[in-house]
N, C-alpha and C positions, 0 to 999 in steps of 0.2 A: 503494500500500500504506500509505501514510501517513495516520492519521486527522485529520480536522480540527480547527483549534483551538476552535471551539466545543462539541465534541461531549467533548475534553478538559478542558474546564472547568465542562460538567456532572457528567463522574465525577468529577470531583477535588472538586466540592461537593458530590455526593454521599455521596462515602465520609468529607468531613468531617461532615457530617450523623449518618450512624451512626455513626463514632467518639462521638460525643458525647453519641450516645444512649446508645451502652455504656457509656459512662463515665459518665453522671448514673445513670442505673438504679442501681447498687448503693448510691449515694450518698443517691437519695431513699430508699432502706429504710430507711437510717441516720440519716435526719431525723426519719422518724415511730417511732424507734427510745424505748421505754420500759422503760429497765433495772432498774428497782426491779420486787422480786419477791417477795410476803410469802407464806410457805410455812409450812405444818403449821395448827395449831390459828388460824384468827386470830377473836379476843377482839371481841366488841362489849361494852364499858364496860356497856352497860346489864344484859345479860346476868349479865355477872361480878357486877353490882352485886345480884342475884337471887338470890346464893346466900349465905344468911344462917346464922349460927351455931347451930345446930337442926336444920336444914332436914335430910329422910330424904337416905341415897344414892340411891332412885330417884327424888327430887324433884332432884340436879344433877342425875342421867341425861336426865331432858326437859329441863331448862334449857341444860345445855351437853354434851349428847351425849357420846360414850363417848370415855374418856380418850386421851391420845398412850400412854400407861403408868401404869401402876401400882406398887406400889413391891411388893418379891418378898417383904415378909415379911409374911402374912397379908391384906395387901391393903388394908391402910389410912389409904393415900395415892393420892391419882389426881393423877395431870399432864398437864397439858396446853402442849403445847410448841409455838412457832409460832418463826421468823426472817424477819429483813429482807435481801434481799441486796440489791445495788446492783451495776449494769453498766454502766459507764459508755459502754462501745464495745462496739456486738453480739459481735463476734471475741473478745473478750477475756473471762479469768475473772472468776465474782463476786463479790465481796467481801461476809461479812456483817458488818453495821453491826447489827444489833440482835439477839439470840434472849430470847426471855422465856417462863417457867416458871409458870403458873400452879397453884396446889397447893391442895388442895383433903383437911384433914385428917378424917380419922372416928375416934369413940371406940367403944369397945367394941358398942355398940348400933348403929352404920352410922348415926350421927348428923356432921352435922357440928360438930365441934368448933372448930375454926380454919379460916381462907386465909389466904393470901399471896402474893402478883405479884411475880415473881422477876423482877431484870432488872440490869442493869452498871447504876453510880455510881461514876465515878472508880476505874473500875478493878477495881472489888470486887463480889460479887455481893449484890445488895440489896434489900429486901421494900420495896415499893411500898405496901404493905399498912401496915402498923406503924410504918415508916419506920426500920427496924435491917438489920444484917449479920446473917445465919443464926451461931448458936454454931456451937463446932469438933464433928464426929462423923459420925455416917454420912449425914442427910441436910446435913452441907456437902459431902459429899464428891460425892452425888450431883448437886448444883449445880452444882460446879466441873467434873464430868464434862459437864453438860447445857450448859455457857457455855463449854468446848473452844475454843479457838482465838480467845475472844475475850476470855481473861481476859490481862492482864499483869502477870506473876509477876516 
């Protein structure tokens, strides 16, 4: 009734064999694992660089398609909102490291009037554009809503 010992030291390298398999398999997912994730609007430089002080609303419309929002009063802001998250381990939450705000002003005529590429410096929310901090009022408030969680107060 007793098995033989050679017959015992193929199952036993056997079953070391699978264990091993099991145990690298999750491991290699987590090798080819790439956690950075840029979500919403994401901006090609060239494009942005296309939308000129003048330029009709339905000249951004082709250039950079329909906004993430619009601002609720009359309609004379368009944003476009993209973030970067970062993950460093599949299992785990992700961190955003970046979100930017691109805005896109109109004047009375559905012209453009201004832009500005909203994004953190030091803390603060800051035009890319102009190279200043947005004045205090409603569209700072809308910033500081849109950069949530990643401003430090």
């Amino acid at each position: 009734m007793g098995r033989s010992k050679a017959f015992d030291g193929k199952s036993t390298s056997l079953a070391k064999i699978a264990l091993a398999v099991a145990l690298a398999l999750p491991l290699s997912a987590c090798l080819g694992y790439d956690g950075d994730l840029q979500q919403g609007y994401v901006a090609d430089e060239r494009l942005l660089e296309q939308v000129k002080v003048g330029s009709s609303a339905e000249q951004v419309l082709v250039v950079l398609g329909t906004p993430s929002t619009t601002s609720t009063v009359g309609g004379s802001s368009w944003y476009y909102i993209s973030q970067k998250t970062v993950r460093p381990v599949a299992f785990m939450n992700p961190k955003i490291v970046d979100r930017r705000v691109f805005a896109v002003y109109f004047d009375k005529n559905k012209k453009v009037e201004r832009v500005a590429n909203y994004g953190l410096q030091d803390g603060q929310v800051f035009d890319f554009v102009t190279r200043t901090t947005p004045a205090a009022g409603k569209e700072s408030s809308f910033l500081a809503n849109a950069m949530n969680g990643l401003l430090k107060w």
